[in-house]
C-alpha positions in Angstrom: 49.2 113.8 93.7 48.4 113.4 97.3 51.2 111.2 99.3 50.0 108.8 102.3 51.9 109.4 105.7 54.5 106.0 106.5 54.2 105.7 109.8 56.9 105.1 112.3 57.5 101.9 113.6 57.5 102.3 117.2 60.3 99.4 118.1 62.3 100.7 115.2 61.9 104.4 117.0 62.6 103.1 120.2 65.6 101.5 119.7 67.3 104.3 117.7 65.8 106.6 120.5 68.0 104.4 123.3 71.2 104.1 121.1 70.8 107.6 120.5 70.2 108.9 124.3 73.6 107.0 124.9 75.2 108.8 122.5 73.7 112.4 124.0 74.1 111.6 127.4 77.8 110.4 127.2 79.3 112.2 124.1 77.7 114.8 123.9 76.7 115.1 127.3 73.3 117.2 126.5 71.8 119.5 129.0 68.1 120.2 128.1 67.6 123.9 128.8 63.9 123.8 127.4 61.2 120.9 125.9 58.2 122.7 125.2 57.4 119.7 122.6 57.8 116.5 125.5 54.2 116.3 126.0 52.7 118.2 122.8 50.1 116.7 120.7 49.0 116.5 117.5 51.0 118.1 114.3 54.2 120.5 114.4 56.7 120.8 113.1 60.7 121.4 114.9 63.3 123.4 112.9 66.5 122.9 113.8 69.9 124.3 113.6 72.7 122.6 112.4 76.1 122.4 114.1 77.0 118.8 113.8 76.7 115.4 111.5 74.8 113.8 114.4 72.6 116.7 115.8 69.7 114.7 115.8 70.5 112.2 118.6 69.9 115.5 121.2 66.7 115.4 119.7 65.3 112.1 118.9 64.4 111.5 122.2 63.0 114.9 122.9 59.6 113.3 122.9 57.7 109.9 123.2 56.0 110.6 120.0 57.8 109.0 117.0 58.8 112.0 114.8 59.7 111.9 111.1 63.3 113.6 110.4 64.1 114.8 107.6 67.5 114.0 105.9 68.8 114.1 102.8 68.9 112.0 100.2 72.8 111.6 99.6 73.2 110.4 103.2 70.0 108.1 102.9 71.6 106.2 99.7 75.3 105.9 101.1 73.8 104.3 104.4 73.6 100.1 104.7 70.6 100.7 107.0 67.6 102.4 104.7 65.3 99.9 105.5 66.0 100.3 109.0 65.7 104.2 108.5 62.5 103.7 106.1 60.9 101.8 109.2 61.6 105.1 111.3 59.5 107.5 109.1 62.6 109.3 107.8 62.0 111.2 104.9 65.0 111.3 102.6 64.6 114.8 100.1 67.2 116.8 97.7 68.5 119.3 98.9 68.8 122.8 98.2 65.9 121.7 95.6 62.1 121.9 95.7 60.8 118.6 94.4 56.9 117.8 94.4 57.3 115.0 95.9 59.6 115.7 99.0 57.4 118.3 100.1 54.0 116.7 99.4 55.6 113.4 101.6 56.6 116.4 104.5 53.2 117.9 104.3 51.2 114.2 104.8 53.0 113.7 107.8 51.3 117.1 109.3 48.0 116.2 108.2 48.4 113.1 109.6 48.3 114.6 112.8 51.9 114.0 113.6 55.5 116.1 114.1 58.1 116.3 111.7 62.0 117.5 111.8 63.4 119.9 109.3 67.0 121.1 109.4 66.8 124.4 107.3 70.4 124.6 106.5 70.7 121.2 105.6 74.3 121.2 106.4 76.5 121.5 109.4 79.0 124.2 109.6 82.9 123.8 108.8 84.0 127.1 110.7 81.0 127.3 113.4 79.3 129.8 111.3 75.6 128.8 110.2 75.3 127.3 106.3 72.6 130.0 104.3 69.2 128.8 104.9 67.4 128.4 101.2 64.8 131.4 100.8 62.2 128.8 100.1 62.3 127.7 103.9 60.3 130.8 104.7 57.4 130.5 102.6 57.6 126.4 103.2 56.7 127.0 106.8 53.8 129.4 106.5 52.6 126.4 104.0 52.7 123.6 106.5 50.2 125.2 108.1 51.0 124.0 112.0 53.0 125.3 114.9 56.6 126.0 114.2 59.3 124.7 117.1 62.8 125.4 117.3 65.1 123.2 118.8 68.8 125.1 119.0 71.5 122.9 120.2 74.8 124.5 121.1 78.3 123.4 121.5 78.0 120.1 119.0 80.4 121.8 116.8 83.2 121.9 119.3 82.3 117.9 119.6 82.4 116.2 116.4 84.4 119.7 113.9 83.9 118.7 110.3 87.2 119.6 109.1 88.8 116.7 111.6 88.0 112.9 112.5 87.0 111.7 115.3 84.5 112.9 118.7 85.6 115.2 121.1 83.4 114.7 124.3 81.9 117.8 126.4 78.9 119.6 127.7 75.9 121.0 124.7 72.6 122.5 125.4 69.5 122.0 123.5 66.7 124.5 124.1 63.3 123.4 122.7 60.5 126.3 122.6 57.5 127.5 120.3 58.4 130.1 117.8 55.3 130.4 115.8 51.6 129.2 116.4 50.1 127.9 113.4 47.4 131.0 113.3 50.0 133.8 113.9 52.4 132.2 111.1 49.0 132.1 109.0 49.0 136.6 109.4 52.5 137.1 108.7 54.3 138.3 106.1 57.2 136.3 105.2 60.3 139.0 106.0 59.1 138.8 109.7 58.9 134.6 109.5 62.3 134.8 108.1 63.8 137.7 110.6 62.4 135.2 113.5 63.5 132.3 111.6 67.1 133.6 111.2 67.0 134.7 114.8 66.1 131.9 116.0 68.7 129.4 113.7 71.7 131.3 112.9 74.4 130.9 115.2 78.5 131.5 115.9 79.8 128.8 117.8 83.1 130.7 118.6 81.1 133.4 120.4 78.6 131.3 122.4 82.0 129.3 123.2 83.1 132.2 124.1 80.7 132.9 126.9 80.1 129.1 127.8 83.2 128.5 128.3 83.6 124.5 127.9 86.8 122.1 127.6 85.8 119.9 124.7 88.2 116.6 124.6 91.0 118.0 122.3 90.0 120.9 121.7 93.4 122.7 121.1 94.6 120.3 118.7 93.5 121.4 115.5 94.9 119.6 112.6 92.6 119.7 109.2 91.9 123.1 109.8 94.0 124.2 107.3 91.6 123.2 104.7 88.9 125.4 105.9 91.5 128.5 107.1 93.2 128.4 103.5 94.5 131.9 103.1 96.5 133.9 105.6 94.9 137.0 106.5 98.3 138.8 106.7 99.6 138.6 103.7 96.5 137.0 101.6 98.8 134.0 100.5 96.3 131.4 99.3 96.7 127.7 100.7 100.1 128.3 102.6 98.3 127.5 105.9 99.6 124.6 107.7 99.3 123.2 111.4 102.0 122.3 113.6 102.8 120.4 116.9 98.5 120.2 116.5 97.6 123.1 117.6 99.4 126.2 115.8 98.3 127.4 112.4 101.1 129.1 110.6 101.6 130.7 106.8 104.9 129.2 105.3 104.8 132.6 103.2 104.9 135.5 105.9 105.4 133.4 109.3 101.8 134.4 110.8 100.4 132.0 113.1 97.9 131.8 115.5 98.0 129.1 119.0 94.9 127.5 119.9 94.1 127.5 123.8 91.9 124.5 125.4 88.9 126.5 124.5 89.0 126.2 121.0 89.7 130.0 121.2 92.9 131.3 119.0 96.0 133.9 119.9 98.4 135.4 118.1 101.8 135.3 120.9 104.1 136.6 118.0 102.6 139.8 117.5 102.9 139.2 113.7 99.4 140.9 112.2 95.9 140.8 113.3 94.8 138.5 116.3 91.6 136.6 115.1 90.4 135.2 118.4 87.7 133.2 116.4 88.0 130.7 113.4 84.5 131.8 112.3 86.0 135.6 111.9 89.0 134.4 110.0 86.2 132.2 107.8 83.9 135.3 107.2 87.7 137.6 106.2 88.4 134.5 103.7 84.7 134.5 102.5 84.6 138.6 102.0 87.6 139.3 100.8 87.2 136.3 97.8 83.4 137.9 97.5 85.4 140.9 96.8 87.2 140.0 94.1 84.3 138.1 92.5 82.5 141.5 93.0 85.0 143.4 90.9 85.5 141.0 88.5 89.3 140.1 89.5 88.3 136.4 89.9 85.1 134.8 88.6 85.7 131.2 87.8 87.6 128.2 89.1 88.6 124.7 87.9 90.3 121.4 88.6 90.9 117.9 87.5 88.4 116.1 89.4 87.8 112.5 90.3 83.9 111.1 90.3 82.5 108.7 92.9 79.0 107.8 92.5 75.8 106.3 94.9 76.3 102.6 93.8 72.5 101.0 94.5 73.6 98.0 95.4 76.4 98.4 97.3 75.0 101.6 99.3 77.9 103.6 99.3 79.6 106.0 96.6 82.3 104.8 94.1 84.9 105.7 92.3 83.2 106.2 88.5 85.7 108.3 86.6 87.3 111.4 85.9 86.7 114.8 84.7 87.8 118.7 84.5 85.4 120.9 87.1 84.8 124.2 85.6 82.9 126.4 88.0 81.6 130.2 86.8 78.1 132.2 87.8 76.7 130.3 85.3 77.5 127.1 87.0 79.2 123.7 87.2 80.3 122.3 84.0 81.5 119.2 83.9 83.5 117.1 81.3 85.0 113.8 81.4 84.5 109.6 81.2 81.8 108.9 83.8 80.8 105.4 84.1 82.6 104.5 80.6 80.5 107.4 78.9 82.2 110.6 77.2 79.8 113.3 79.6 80.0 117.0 79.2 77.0 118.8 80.8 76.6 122.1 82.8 74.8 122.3 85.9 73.0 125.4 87.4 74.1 127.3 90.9 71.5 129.9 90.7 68.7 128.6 93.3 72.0 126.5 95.5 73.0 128.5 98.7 75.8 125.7 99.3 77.2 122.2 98.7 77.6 118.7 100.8 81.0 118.9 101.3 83.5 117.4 103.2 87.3 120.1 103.5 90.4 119.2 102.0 88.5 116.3 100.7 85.1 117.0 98.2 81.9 118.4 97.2 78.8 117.5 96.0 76.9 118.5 92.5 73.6 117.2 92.2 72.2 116.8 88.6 68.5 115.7 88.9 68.1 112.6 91.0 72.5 112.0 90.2 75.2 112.9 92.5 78.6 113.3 91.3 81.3 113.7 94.3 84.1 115.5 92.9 87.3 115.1 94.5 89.7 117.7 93.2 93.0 117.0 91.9 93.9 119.7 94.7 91.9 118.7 97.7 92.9 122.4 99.2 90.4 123.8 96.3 87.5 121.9 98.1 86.6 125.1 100.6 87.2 128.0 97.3 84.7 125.6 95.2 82.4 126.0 98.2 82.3 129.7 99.0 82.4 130.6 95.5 79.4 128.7 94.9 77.6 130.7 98.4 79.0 134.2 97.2 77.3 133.4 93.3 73.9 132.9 95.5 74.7 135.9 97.5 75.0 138.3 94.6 72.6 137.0 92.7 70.0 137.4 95.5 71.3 141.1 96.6 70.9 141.7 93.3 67.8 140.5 93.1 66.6 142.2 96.0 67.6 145.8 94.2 65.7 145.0 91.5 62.3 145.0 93.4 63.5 147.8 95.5 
């Protein structure tokens, strides 16, 4: 099946490239450190990493050429505007999944001639730590067949957090340079195009905060946090985190806390246990310490009352659809409830998912073919634990993988 490039319509382009300049010059207030792509022709292709829900508007503009972005296909259907987007050359795919089609409609735009946009991760971060990139990224590039940019943007986490509403304006960079020519990515052997990749993508916003050193709009105040910091790292209390006065995260178990200064950077004034200067360290103890216990068999499942909200066609937006108990184990998701006024009861697989769309506090995604079911736990604090159980399953499954063909 070969797929026939849709190409961008240019007024279309240029109009979301102006709305979207406004938006990087005054919110997020972009500095362009590089552009090696402003004036490059023919195909590439620009990988991206992903700190933020609207990332893209730092690069939209990046070049004349119309470029086709990559998005995926849970934010395509809950948008009002698809024919606006379709009229763009957006290219909505699955993701975490490897469908025919998506990749064959990715690979038409390159020989085509023209660039395309890929966000590996597919997600932005909730704690300034980069999602997994799927090991199929890897061996995806080096089958494009075309040059290989990378545009890093850096500090759009500190502007729009996930775990909290609303923009906080300040100063990013976006550095646009050529990480692989198309005949050197032909020659080499995919753990060197993922050590570059990796390199290149993965990022900790805390510690390039750290040494940029920017006051972000609000940046102390830190409510919704909780939902991503859910267990103390003092006494291990699970979901006893709570903010107060905005800017202190304190355990109603042991009395640790932590104060947040006008760099988004954390202290601990009481002296009570550990000082974790950055949320994306206290994010990696939670994650390591829960991988632990999966490890050694002390926890291996968890479940909930959930309830279902589903992509309505017609209406472009998810609702409600029903209810059902969320099960999750290594084996996966199983699901059973009333969905749409049917009895369902069906498993899903985690095994090839690094991660899950997810909003903290709030819900997660589960993908069953071309359905999406957003769950919304009974117990919203769940949300994060559903998520990095779901990562630390792909972990151990690939490190164990990996001894196997040692």
């Amino acid at each position: 099946m070969t797929m026939e490039y849709l190409k961008p319509n240019r007024l279309c382009y240029r109009i979301a490239q102006f709305a979207s300049w406004n938006f990087a010059t005054f919110v997020f207030k972009r500095k362009m450190l590089r552009n090696e792509i402003k004036n490059k022709k023919g195909a590439f292709v620009v990988i991206a990493n992903h700190e933020a829900a609207f990332d893209f508007v730092n690069l939209i503009d990046a070049t004349h050429r119309p470029m086709s972005f990559v998005i995926s296909h849970s934010f395509y259907n809950s948008l009002p505007i698809k024919g606006f987007l379709n009229k763009m050359g957006v290219i909505p795919k699955q993701q975490f999944q490897t469908a025919v089609r998506d990749l064959k409609r990715i690979k038409a735009v390159i020989e085509s001639g023209e660039p395309v946009v890929i966000y590996p991760a597919g997600l932005m971060c909730e704690d300034g730590l980069s999602t997994p990139i799927p090991a199929a990224t890897y061996k995806f590039l080096k089958w494009l067949e075309t040059d290989v940019y990378v545009a890093r943007t850096s500090g759009t986490y500190f502007v729009m957090p996930k775990w909290t509403k609303g923009l906080r304006p300040g100063r990013t960079y976006m550095d646009i340079y050529k990480l692989f020519d198309k005949e050197t990515l032909a020659t080499m052997e995919l753990d060197e195009v993922q050590r570059k990749t990796d390199e290149a993508i993965l990022f900790d916003a805390y510690r390039e905060q750290e040494e940029h050193r920017v006051k972000y709009k609000n940046n102390a105040v830190i409510d919704g946090l909780e939902n991503v910091l859910y267990q103390c790292p003092h006494c291990k209390t699970e979901f006893a985190m709570q903010v107060r006065d905005h800017s202190t995260i304190a355990c109603t178990a042991c009395g640790y806390e932590q104060v947040v200064d006008d760099y988004a950077l954390m202290h601990n004034y009481r002296g009570l246990g550990e000082e974790l200067r950055y949320v994306s360290d206290w994010s990696r103890l939670i994650y390591q310490q829960l991988k632990d216990k999966i490890r050694k068999g002390i926890e291996n499942s968890l479940e909930n009352q959930a309830i279902i909200h589903m992509i309505d066609p017609k209406a472009d937006r998810f609702i409600e659809v029903g209810k059902a108990h969320i099960h999750l184990s290594k084996d996966g998701f199983h699901l059973r409830g009333d969905i749409r006024d049917e009895a369902v009861d069906l498993t899903v697989s985690v095994a090839n998912i690094p991660t899950l769309p997810f909003g903290p506090g709030k819900y997660f995604e589960i993908q069953h073919g071309t359905d999406i079911y957003r769950c919304y736990p009974e117990d919203g604090r769940l949300t994060m634990k559903f998520i990095n159980m779901v990562k630390i399953f792909y972990e151990l499954r690939a490190e164990k993988k990996a001894l196997q063909t040692v």
